[in-house]
C-alpha positions as CSV (number, residue, x, y, z in Angstrom):
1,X,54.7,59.7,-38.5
2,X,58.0,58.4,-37.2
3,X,61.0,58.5,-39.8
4,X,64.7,57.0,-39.2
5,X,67.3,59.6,-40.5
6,X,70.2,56.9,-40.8
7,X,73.8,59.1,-41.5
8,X,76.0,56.6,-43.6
9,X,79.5,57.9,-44.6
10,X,82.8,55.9,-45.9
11,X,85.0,56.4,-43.0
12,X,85.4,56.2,-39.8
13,X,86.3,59.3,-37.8
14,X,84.2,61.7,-36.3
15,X,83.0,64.8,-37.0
16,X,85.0,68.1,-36.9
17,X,84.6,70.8,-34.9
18,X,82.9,72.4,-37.5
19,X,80.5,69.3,-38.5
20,X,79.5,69.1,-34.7
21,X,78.5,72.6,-33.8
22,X,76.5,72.6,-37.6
23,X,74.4,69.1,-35.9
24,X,74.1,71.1,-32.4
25,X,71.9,73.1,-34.2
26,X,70.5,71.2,-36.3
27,X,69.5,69.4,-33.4
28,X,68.5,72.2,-31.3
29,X,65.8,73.1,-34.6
30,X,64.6,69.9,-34.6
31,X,63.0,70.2,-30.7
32,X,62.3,73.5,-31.0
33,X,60.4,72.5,-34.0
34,X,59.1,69.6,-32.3
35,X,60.9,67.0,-35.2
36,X,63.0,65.7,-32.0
37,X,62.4,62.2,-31.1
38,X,66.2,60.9,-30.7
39,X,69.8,60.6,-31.7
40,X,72.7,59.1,-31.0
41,X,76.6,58.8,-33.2
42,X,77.4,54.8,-33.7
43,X,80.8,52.8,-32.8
44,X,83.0,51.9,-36.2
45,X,82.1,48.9,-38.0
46,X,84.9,47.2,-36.2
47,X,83.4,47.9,-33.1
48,X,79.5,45.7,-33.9
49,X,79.2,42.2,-32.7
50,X,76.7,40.3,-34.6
51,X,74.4,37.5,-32.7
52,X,72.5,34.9,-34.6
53,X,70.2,33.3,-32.4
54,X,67.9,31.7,-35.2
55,X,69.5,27.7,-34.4
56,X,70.1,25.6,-31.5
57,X,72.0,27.9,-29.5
58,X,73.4,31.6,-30.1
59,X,76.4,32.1,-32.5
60,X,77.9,35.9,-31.7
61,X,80.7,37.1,-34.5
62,X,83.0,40.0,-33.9
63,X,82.8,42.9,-36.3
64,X,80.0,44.3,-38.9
65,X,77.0,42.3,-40.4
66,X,78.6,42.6,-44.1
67,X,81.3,44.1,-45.1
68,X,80.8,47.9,-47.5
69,X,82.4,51.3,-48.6
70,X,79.9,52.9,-46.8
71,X,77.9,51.9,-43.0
72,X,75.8,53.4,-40.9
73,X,77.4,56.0,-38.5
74,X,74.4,58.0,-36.7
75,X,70.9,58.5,-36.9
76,X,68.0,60.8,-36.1
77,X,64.2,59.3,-35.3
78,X,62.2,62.3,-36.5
79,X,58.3,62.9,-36.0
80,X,57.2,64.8,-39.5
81,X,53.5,65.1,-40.7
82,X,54.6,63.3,-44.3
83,X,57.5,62.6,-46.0
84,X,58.4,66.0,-47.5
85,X,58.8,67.3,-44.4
86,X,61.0,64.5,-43.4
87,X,62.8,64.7,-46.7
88,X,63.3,68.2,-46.2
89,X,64.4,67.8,-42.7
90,X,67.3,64.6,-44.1
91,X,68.9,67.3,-46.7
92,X,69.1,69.9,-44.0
93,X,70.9,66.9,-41.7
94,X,72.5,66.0,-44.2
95,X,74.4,69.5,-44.7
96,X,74.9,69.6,-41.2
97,X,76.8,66.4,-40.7
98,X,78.4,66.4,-43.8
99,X,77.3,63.2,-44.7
100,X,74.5,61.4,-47.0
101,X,71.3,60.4,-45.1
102,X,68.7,58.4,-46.2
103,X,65.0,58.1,-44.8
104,X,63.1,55.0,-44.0
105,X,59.3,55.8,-42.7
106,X,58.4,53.4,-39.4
107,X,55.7,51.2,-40.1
C-alpha cells in the first residue's frame, strides 16, 4: 500500500546542514529497504498559486489555499505492507527532518 508522508513545520527556511544529511539517509534506507516511491521539498506558502476552475472560466489567486501556523513543506510517497510499518517509517522521518509528519494511506 501507498502512504503520503506529508512534513509540515511553522516556518519557512530550510533544513540545516545537519537536518539534510539526517534525510539523505533516511532516504538512502528507504530504497534500500524498498519504502522508496518519491520525494520532493515544497516552495513557501507565498510561493503556491491557487486555480479555481469549478465556474465559467478559471480564477488563479497568488499565495497559499488558507492561511495557518503550520503548511506543508515536503513529503515522502512510501510503499509499506500496513500502516505500522508506515507509522514506523513517519517517526523515523520525522527525526530526520526535524519536523512533524503525518500519514494519509492512498486509496
Amino acid at each position: 500500500m501507498k502512504y503520503l508522508l506529508s512534513v509540515i513545520h511553522d516556518k519557512s527556511d530550510l533544513a540545516t546542514s545537519d537536518e539534510q544529511a539526517a534525510i539523505d539517509v533516511f532516504n538512502d534506507r528507504l530504497q534500500a529497504e524498498g519504502h522508496w516511491v518519491f520525494a520532493g521539498g515544497l516552495g513557501a506558502p507565498g510561493t503556491a498559486t491557487v486555480i479555481d476552475n469549478r465556474g465559467a472560466e478559471a480564477m488563479f489567486t497568488d499565495g497559499p489555499f488558507l492561511e495557518s501556523k503550520e503548511f506543508l513543506v515536503g513529503f515522502w510517497i512510501i510503499e509499506a505492507p500496513d500502516l505500522d510499518v508506515a507509522l514506523k517509517l513517519a517517526a523515523d522521518g520525522s527525526k530526520a527532518c526535524n519536523r512533524k509528519v503525518e500519514v494519509r494511506p492512498f486509496l
